[in-house]
Structures are given as C-alpha cells and as structure tokens.
N, C-alpha and C positions, 0 to 999 in steps of 0.2 A: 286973282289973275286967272282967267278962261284957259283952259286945257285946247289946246287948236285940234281941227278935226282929222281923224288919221285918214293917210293919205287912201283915197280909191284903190282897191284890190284892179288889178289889173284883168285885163276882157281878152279875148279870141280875140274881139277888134282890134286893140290893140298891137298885138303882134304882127295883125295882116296890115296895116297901117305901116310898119315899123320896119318892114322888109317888103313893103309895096306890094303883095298878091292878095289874092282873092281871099276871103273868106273863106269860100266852102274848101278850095283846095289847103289853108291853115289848118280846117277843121280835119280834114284828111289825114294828113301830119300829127295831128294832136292827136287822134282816135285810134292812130297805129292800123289806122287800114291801109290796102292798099291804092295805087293809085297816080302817088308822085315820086317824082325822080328821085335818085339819091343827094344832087346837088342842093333840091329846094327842100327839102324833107333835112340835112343835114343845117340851113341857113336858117330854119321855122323855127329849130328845136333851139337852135342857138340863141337865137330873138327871144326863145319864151324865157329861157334861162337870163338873160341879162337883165330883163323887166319882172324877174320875179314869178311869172303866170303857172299858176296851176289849176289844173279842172276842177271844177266846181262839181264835185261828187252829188249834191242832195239837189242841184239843180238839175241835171241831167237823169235821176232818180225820179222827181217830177214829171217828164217828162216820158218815163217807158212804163210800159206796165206792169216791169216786174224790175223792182230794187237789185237784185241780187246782191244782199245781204244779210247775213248771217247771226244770229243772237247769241251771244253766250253765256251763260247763267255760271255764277265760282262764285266764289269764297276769298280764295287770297291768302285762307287760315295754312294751306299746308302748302313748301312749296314745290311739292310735285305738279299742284294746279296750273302753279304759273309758268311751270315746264311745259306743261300740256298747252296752256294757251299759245305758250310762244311756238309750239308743234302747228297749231289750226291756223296760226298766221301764216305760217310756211304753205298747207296744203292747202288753205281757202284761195290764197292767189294763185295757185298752179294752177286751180281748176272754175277761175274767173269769178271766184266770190269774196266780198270782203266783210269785214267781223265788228259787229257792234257789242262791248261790252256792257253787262250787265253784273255791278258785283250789291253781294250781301253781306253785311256786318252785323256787330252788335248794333248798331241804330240805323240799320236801314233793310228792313224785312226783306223776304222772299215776292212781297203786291208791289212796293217802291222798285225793287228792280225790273219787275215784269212790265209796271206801266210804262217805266223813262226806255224799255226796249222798245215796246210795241208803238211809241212815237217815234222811231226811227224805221219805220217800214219793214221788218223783219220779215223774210218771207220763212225761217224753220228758225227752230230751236233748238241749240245745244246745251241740255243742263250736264254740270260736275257736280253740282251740288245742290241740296236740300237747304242747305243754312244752316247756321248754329241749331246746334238742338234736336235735330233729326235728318233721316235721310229718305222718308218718303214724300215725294211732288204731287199736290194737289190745289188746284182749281188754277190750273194751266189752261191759258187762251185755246178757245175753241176754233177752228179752222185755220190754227197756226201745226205746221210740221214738226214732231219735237223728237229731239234724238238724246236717250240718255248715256252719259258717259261718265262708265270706270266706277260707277257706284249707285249714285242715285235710285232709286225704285219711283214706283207710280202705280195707281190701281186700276192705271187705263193704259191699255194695249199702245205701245212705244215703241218707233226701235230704236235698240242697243245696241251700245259694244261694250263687254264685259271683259272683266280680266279673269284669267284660270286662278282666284286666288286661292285656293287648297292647295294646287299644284304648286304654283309658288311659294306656301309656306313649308312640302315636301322637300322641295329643295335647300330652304335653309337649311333643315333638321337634318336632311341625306348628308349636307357638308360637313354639317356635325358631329354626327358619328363616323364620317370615313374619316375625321382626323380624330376619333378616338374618344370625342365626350360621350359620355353616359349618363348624364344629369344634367339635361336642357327644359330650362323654365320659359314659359312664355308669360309677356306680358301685354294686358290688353283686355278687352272687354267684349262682350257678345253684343252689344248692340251698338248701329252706327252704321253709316256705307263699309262693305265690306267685311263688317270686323267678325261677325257670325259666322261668314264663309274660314274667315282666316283661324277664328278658333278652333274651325272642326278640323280643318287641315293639317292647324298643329297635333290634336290630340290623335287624329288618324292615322299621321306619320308618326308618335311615338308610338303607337299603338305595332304598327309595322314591324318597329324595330324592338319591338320589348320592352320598351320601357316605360318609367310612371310619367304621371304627366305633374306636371308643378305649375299652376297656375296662379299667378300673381296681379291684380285688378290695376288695370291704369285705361285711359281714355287715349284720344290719337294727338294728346299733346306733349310738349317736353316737358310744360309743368306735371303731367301724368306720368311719365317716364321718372322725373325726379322724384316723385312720392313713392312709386315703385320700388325703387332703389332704396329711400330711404327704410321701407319696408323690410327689403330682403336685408339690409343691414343692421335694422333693429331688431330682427327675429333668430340674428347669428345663421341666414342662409349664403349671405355671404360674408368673411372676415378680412377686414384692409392685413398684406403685410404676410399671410399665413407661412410660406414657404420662406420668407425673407428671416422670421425671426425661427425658421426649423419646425414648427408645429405642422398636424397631419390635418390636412383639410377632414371636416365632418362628413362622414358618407354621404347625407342629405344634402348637402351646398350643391348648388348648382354649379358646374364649370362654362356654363353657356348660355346666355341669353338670347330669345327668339322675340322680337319687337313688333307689335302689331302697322307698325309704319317709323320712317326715319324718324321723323320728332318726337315720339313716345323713344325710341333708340338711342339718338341725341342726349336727349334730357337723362335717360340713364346712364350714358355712355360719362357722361360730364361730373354727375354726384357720384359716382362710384371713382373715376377717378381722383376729385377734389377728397375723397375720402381715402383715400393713397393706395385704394384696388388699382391692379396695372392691368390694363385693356393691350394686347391681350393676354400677357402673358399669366394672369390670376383668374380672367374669366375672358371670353370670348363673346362680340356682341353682334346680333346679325337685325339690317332693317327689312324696310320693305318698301320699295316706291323707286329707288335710283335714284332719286333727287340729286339738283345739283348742289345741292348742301351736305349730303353723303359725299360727296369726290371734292370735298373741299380737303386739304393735306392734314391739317391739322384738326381732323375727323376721321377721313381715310377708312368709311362705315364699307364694310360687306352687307350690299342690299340686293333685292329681288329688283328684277328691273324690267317694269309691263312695257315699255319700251314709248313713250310719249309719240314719238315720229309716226310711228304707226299706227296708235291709237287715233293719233287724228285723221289720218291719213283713213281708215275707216270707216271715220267718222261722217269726212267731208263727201268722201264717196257714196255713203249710204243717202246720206241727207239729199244729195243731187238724184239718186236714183228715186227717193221718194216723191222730189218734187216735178221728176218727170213721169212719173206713176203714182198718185195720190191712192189711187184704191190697191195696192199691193198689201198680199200680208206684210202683219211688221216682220222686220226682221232684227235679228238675234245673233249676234256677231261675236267671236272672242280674238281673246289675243291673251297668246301662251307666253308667261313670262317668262326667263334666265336668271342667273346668279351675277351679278357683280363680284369679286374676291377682291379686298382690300384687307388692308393690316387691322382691323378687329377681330381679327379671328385669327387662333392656331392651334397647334396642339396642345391638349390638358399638361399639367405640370406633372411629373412623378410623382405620386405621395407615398 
C-alpha cells in the first residue's frame, strides 16, 4: 500500500487568496514591516495561523545576500554548554540573528560539524568547544568570522569572550576559609579549556591564604570526579562516618572540596555521599560553571557562576560588531564570574 503524498506546505499565496488582499500587502504583514492597518495586519495573521503558514527561512536566505545566521560549534558533553546555547538563542534573536547548530561527539569530529555548518550559509562562527580530546581550533574556514567562547583557543588571531577563571576559582576557596576550612583539595587537571587557568587560581588562592595545596587528578567529567573521590577515600584523605562514630578527623583530610567544573563536583559530590561521607556536613563541595544541574534540589552544588546570559550576550554583540567591521582588531572580552551559595557547603565540624 503507497504512502499518499503529504499535503503542500502552505504559500504567502495562499493566505492572500484566503483573506482576498494583495500579495505584496500579505507580504507586509508577514515581514512585520511597516505599512498596513491594524485591522488587515490583525485578519493576515489570523489566516496564516489557521492554514498552518510559516516563512520559509532558507528561501528568503536565497534570496539576500547575507543569511544572517549564526554557527555554533558545542559539545553537548557538559551542561553548562547547553545553558549557554539556550543564552545565544535568547540574544541572537534580540539582535535579528538566528543559530545553526553545529555539535561534536564521539562519532562525529570537529570537519563533519564544520562542513553540515558551512552548508547552511553561516555568516560568523561561535565555537564552545574544541571536541573530545582537546581544546585548541584549528583549520577553521577561511573568510568565515569566528568568535571563541568560554574556552576554546586557536593559534589564529579570534575574538573572544573569556571567563576570569582564577578569579572565579578565588572565590570558591575565599568562601571556604571565611567559613573556617583550612584543608581545601582541588580536583581536576591542568589540561583542557579552562582547566590550567582554574588550577593556577586554585593554588594562588591557597597560596593567599597560607595554605598547602592538595591536589587530586580528575578530568571535567563525573566519571572523573567519581575516581577522584574514590581516590581521596582510598588514600584515608577522606573517612565515611568520622564525627558520627567519635573519632578525630586526620589533620591531612581535606574538609572541602574545590571541583574543576559541576560534573567533575557531581560525580564526587554523589560517591562520597553513596560512601555514607555527609555533604556538607563531613566535607564541603564547591563547582564551577552554575549549571542548571548544580540548582537542581537534590544536588543544591555551590558553584561559580560566569553567568551564561551574558556570555552570550557578548558574544552576539561582538560577532555583529565584527561583521560590520571585518578588519577591526580582534577583540578580547571577559566576563567576571560570582559565587552561587547552596547547601554543599558549611562550616568544618569541631574536631
């Protein structure tokens, strides 16, 4: 049995047919210019809604000589990303541009995403990410505008918006000693977007405050964060229970954990508790990113928060000022992150 043909997408024609005016004046109406009355502007809109019609984006694209569309190169892996995209959707349309995604996986490289973009007429480029496996961009289309964001690098002159990550990981560490810890471990790694910046900033903020630094090796995953954990717990740096059954925490035990991102935080936050450590009241865990996985309740992470809205917001901004001045230096943008305070953190126990 033949599948029947799905029914014609509805036309412009259609509508002006369907409420008897013109054309051009439908087109008017549909294009939100100005022009027509409120009565026939109010009856058009009506009409297109009962028949279904909506503009044909790639057609009207055909037709100008500039798309005004936006590329965005992610990951998907953490989801602070997908925070930030759903940020660029908000500030691409305030400022009359709309977003072709581009994402990278384990089976689909950093060339497969770039190609399936650059068939949809991209006029700039927003990279988040590098892909699995690294965080520097290279062999990025040539006479395409590319703006990196929140991490990424590149060995050709870019602009960007960066985040203050040392500053931000100061502020963990500042909350953690104003409530009293003196043995704050970080976990996390020196290479990857970011993570270099955020290890110096750990050790420069214990550095500040006198104290040692405890470094403990995980990547920017939960599976990393859970190894992590497993770690501090099989090295006796942390002990499930210590106060509960009377015993004196070991001088060396950390009371606080400093997380190179929510999901490495996660992933510890989760085996330390499954291992019957009480968050916070055994140890305290701080992330980084604000995700909206950190303010989920039954998480309730104290994270750094570069603030997504305004990264893109940045972002969007810069990109348009580029493609109205192509030969501008690049620019170089930050964005000072804050503290989130949620229930993973408080004061050290007595011992």
């Amino acid at each position: 049995m033949s599948t029947p043909d799905p029914a014609p997408r509805p036309t412009m024609r259609d509508v002006a047919e369907r409420v008897g005016m013109s054309r051009q004046l439908v087109s008017i109406v549909l294009r939100g210019a100005p022009g027509a009355s409120a009565a026939s502007r109010e009856r058009i809109l009506a009409a297109a809604r009962e028949i279904g019609y909506h503009p044909d984006d790639s057609a009207r694209m055909l037709r100008r000589r500039r798309s005004g569309q936006l590329g965005v190169l992610f990951t998907m892996r953490q989801p602070f990303e997908v925070d930030l995209v759903d940020a660029l959707y908000r500030r691409a349309d305030e400022l009359g541009f709309t977003l072709a995604l581009g994402t990278m996986g384990e089976h689909r490289d950093l060339d497969a995403a770039l190609a399936s973009l650059m068939r949809q007429r991209i006029e700039a480029l927003i990279a988040l990410d590098a892909g699995p496996g690294g965080q520097t961009l290279t062999g990025l289309p040539a006479g395409i505008p590319t703006l990196l964001l929140g991490g990424p690098t590149s060995p050709e002159a870019h602009d960007r918006v960066d985040v203050e990550n040392e500053r931000g990981i100061a502020l963990a560490v500042d909350h953690l000693t104003a409530l009293g810890h003196t043995s704050i471990a970080y976990l996390g790694s020196a290479t990857g977007a970011n993570a270099s910046a955020r290890l110096t900033g750990y050790r420069s903020a214990m550095a500040s405050h006198g104290l040692a630094e405890h470094v403990v090796a995980s990547d920017d995953t939960e599976l990393g964060g859970h190894r992590a954990a497993l770690a501090l717990l099989a090295d006796g740096g942390v002990t499930p229970g210590d106060r509960t059954r009377g015993r004196a925490r070991p001088a060396e035990s950390p009371t606080a954990l400093v997380c190179m991102n929510d999901h490495c935080a996660i992933g510890a936050l989760q085996t330390l508790v499954r291992a019957g450590v009480r968050v916070p009241e055994d140890i305290s865990v701080v992330g980084f990113d604000d995700s909206s996985a950190a303010a989920l309740p039954y998480v309730s992470l104290t994270s750094v928060r570069p603030d997504p809205d305004s990264m893109a917001q940045l972002a969007v901004e810069t990109v348009r000022a580029r493609l109205a001045e192509p030969g501008m230096a690049a620019a170089i943008r930050h964005i000072t992150p804050t503290l989130t305070v949620r229930g993973s953190t408080a004061a050290p126990a007595p011992v």
